[in-house]
Every structure is written in C-alpha cells, then in structure tokens.
KESE-814296 format. One record per residue (C-alpha): x, y, z; residue number from 0. Coordinates in nm, 2 decimals. Layout:
N
+--------+--------+--------+-----+
!   east !  north !     up !   i !
+--------+--------+--------+-----+
!      X !      Y !      Z ! NUM !
...
+--------+--------+--------+-----+
***
This chain:
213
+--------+--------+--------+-----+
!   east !  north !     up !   i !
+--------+--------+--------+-----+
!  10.13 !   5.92 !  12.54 !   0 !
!  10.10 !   5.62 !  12.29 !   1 !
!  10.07 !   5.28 !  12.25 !   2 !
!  10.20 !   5.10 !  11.93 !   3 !
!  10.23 !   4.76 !  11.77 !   4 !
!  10.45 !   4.56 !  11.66 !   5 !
!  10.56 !   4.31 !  11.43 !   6 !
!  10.48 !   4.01 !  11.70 !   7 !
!  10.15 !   4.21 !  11.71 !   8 !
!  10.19 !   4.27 !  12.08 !   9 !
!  10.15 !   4.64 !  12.23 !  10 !
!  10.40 !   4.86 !  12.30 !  11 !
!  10.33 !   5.14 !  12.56 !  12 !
!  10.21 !   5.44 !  12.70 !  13 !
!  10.54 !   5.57 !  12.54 !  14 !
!  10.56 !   5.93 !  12.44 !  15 !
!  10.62 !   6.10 !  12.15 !  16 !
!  10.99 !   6.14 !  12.18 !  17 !
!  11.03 !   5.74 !  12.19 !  18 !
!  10.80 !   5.69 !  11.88 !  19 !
!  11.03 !   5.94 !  11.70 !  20 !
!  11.32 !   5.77 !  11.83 !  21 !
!  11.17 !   5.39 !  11.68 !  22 !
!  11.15 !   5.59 !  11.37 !  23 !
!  11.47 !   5.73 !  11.33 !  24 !
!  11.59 !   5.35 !  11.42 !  25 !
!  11.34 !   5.20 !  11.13 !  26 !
!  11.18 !   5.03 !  11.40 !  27 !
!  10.88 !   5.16 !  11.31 !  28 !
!  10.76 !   5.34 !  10.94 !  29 !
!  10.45 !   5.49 !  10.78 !  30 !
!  10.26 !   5.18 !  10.83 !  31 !
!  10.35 !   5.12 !  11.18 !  32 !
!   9.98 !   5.10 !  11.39 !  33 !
!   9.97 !   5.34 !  11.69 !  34 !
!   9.70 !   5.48 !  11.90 !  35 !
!   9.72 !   5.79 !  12.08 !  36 !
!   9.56 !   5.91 !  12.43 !  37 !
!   9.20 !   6.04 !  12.42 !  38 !
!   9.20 !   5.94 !  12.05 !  39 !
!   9.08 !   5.58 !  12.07 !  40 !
!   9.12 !   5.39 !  11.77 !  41 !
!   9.43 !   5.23 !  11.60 !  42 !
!   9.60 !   5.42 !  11.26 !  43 !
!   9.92 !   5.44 !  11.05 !  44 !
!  10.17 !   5.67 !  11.18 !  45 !
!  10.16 !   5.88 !  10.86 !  46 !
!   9.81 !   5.98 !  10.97 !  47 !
!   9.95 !   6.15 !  11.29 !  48 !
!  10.10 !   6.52 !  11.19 !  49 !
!  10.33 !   6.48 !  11.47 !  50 !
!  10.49 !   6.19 !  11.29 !  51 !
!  10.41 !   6.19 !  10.94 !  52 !
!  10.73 !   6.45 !  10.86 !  53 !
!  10.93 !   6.17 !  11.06 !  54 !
!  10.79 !   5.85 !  10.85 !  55 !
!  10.92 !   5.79 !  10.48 !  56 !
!  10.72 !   5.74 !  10.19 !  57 !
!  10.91 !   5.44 !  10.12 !  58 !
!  10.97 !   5.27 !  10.47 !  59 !
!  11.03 !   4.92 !  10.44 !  60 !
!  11.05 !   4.63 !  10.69 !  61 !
!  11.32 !   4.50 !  10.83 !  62 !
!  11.40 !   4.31 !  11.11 !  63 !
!  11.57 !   4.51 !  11.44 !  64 !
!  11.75 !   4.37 !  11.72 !  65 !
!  11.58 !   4.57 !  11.99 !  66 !
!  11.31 !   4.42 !  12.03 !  67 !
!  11.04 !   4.40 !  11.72 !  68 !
!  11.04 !   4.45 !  11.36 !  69 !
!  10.89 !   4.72 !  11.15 !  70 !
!  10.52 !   4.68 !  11.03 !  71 !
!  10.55 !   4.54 !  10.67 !  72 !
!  10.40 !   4.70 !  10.36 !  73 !
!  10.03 !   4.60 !  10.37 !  74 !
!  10.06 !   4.61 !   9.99 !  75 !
!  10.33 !   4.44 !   9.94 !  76 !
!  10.17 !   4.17 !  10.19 !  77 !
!   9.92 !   4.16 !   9.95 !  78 !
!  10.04 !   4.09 !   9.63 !  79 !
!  10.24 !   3.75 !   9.89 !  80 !
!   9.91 !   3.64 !   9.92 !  81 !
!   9.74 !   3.70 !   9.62 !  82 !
!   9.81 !   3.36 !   9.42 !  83 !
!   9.72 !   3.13 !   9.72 !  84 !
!   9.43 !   3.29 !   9.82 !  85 !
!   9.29 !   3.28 !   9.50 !  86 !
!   9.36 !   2.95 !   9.49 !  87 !
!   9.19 !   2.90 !   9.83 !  88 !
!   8.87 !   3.07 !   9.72 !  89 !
!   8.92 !   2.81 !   9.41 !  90 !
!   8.90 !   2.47 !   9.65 !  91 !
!   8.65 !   2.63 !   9.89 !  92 !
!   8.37 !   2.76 !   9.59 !  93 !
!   8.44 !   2.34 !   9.44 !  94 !
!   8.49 !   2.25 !   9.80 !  95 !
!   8.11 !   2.39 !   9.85 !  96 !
!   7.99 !   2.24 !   9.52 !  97 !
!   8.12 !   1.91 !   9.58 !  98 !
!   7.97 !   1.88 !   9.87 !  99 !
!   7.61 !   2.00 !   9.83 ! 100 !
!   7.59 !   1.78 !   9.50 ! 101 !
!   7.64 !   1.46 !   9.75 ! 102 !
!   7.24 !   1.55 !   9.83 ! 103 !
!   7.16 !   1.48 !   9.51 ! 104 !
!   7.40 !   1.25 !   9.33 ! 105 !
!   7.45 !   0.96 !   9.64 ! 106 !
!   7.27 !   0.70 !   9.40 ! 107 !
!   7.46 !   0.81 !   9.06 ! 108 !
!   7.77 !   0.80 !   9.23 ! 109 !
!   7.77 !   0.48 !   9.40 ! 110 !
!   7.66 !   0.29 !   9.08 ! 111 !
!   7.98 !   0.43 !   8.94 ! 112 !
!   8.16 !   0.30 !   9.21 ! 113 !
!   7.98 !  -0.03 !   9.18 ! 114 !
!   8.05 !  -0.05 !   8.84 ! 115 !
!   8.44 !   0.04 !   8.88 ! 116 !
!   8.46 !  -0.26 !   9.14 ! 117 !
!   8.34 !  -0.46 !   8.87 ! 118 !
!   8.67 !  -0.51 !   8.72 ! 119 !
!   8.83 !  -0.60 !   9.01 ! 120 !
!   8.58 !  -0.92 !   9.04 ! 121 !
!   8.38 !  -0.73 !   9.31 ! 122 !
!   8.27 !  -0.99 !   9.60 ! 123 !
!   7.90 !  -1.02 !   9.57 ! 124 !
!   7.81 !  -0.98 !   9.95 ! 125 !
!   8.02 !  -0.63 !   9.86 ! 126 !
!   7.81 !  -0.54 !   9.59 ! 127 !
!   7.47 !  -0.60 !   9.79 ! 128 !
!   7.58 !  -0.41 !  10.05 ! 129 !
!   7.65 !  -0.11 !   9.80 ! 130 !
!   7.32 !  -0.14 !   9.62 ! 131 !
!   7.14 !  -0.16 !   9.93 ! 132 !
!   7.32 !   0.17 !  10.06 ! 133 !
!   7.25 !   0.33 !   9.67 ! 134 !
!   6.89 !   0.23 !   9.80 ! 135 !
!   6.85 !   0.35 !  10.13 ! 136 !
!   6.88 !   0.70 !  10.02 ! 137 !
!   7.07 !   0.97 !  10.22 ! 138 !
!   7.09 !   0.88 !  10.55 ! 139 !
!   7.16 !   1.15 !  10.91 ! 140 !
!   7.54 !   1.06 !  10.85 ! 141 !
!   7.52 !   1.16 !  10.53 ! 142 !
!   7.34 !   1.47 !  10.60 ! 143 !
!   7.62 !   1.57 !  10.83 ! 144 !
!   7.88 !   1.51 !  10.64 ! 145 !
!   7.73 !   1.74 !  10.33 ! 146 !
!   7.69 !   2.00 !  10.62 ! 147 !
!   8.01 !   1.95 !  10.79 ! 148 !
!   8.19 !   2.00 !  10.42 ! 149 !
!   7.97 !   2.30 !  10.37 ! 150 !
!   8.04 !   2.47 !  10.61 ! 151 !
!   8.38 !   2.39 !  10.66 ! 152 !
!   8.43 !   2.54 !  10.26 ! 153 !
!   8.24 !   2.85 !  10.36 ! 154 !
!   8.48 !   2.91 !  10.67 ! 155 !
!   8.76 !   2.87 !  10.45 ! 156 !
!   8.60 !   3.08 !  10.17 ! 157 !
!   8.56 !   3.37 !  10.41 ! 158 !
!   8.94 !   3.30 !  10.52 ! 159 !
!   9.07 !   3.30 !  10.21 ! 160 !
!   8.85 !   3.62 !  10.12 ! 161 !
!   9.03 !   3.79 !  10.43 ! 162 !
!   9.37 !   3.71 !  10.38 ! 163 !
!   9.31 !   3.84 !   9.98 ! 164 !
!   9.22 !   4.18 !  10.18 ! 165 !
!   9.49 !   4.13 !  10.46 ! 166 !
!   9.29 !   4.11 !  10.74 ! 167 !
!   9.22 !   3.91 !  11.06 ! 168 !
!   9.50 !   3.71 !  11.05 ! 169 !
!   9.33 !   3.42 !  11.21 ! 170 !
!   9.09 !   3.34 !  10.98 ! 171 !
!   9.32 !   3.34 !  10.74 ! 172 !
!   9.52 !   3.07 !  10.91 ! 173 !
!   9.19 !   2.88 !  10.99 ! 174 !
!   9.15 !   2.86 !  10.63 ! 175 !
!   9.50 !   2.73 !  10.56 ! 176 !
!   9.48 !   2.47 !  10.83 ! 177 !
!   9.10 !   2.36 !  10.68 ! 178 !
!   9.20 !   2.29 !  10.30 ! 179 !
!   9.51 !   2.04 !  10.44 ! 180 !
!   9.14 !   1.81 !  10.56 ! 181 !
!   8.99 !   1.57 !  10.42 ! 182 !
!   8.63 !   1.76 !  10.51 ! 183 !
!   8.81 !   2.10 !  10.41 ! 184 !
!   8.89 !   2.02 !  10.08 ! 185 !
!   8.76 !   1.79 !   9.78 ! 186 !
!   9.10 !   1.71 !   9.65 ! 187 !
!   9.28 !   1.67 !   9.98 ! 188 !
!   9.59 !   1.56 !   9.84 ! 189 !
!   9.64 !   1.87 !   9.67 ! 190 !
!   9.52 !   2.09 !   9.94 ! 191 !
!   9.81 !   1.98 !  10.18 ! 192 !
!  10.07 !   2.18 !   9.98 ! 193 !
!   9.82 !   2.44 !   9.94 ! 194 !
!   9.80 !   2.52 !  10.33 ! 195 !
!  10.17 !   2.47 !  10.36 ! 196 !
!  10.21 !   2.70 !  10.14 ! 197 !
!   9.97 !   2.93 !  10.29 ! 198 !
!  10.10 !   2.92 !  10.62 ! 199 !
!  10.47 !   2.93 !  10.56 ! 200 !
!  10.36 !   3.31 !  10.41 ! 201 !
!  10.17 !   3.40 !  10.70 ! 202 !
!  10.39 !   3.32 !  10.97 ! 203 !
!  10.66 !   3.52 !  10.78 ! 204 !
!  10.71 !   3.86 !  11.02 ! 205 !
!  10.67 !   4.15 !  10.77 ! 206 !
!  10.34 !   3.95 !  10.66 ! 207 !
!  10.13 !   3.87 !  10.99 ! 208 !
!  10.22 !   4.27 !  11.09 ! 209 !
!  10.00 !   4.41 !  10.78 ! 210 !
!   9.74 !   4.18 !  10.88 ! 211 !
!   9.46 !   4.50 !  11.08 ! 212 !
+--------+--------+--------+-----+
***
C-alpha cells in the first residue's frame, strides 16, 4: 500500500499500486509526484520506486486534473520561478540587517541630519531641542528593541528567502514574503510591498507550492 501527495499537499492513501499506476496513466501524478510506501518510511519521487519508474515519463509535466488534485510540478522549473525574487529577497534582508545594526552606532549622526534637513522648513525650536536632547540621550531600551526586532526580522526573512531559492519549506518562504511588505521587515518598505506581492502570487500558484519538500 501507499500513500501520496498532492498538489494541495494533502495525503492521499493507503492506495495500492494498481491506483498509483492508474494516477499515472491519467497524468495525475508524474516522476516528481512524492509517495511513501509501507514498511519503507520516508517520502521520494516516484521515479525512485522500480515499480513505477517504467510508468513515470522523463518529461512529465503539471497540469491541473479534474479528479481531484494536480500533478506535482517540476521542482526545477519551480526553481528558476523563484529565482529572481528570492534573490531579491536575500538582497533587502542582507541591507535589511545592515541597516538595522548600523542604528547602534549612527543614532547621533543621523538625527543631526535630520535636524539639519528640518532646517529649511523653519524647524520650530521647542522641535529642535527635543531632537538634540534625544541625539543626546544616547540609545535608549526602545531603541535597542527596535535594532533587534529589525534584526531579527531580516534574518528570518534571509533564511526564507534562502529556502524558497532551494524550494523548500514552503512556509518560511511565505513568512519571508509576508515580512519584507513591513515596515520592521524591510528598510525600503515601499518597495518591499511589491516585492512580497510578487513573491506570494508565485507561491500560491499550484504547480509551485507542490515542489516545495
């Protein structure tokens, strides 16, 4: 008997042999297709099981069937889907990181910056003491948080990103899609939103959340 998966990454089974020869005859299921068998724990292609692998094509593609799930999708094809936005993920998590950590260090240089931009729109002074007294006080616990909160919401996303490069674990991929749309996700926020749009559109499409192992 065997259990297999499907494109809605739900478990199909105990089915026998003869019904996992019949999916593949329907291209319901193809060389990629995950199945386990009985008293052989662990998940594998199809085209690693010898009673299968003269049944499964080289060349098996996705598709989606009316009875009841869709074939599993080409993990490499997946990948090459998700190539440009994950490196573009790993891009706004490693500046995401940077960004972040340099607030330890550059909380003084940046508000006289800010004091001195103000400056030309006739900055109240009761405004600009309040700013030079913050520039004074140093880092405070809030802003200790923050720098860790935006830490380690970049290297959450960074690890995301890094999985859904390799197709895998489909939910930390998603994770890191949802995370550079915030604010404390990403350092240019405005352009993350499309970003995780993007990235989520991709990996709610069928053929591409089935290669996810």
């Amino acid at each position: 008997m065997y259990r297999v998966k499907g494109a809605d990454q739900k478990e199909y089974g105990p089915i026998p042999a003869e019904q996992v020869q019949q999916w593949i005859r329907e291209n319901r299921l193809n060389r990629h297709s995950l199945a386990e068998k009985d008293g052989e724990p662990g998940w594998k292609p199809l085209d690693q099981f010898p009673e299968f692998s003269g049944l499964v094509s080289a060349d098996a593609v996705s598709a989606p069937h009316a009875g009841g799930f869709a074939a599993v999708a080409n993990p490499e094809q997946a990948a090459r889907s998700l190539k440009a936005p994950a490196v573009l993920l790993i891009f706004f998590a490693v500046a995401g990181i940077v960004f972040s950590f340099s607030g330890l260090f550059l909380k003084p240089v940046i508000t006289d910056a800010m004091i001195k931009l103000f400056e030309q729109f006739n900055l109240p002074p009761e405004a600009r003491a309040k700013m030079e007294e913050a520039r004074d006080a140093g880092l405070t616990p809030i802003d200790i948080f923050q720098v860790v909160l935006g830490i380690g919401t970049n290297i959450v996303m960074l690890i995301g990103a890094l999985k859904m490069m390799k197709v895998q674990s489909w939910g930390f991929a998603l994770a890191a899609a949802i995370l550079v749309m915030l604010p404390c996700g990403s350092c240019c926020c405005f352009l993350g939103i499309p970003l995780g749009i993007w990235c989520i559109i991709l990996l709610n499409k069928p053929e591409v959340k089935a290669a996810f192992r």
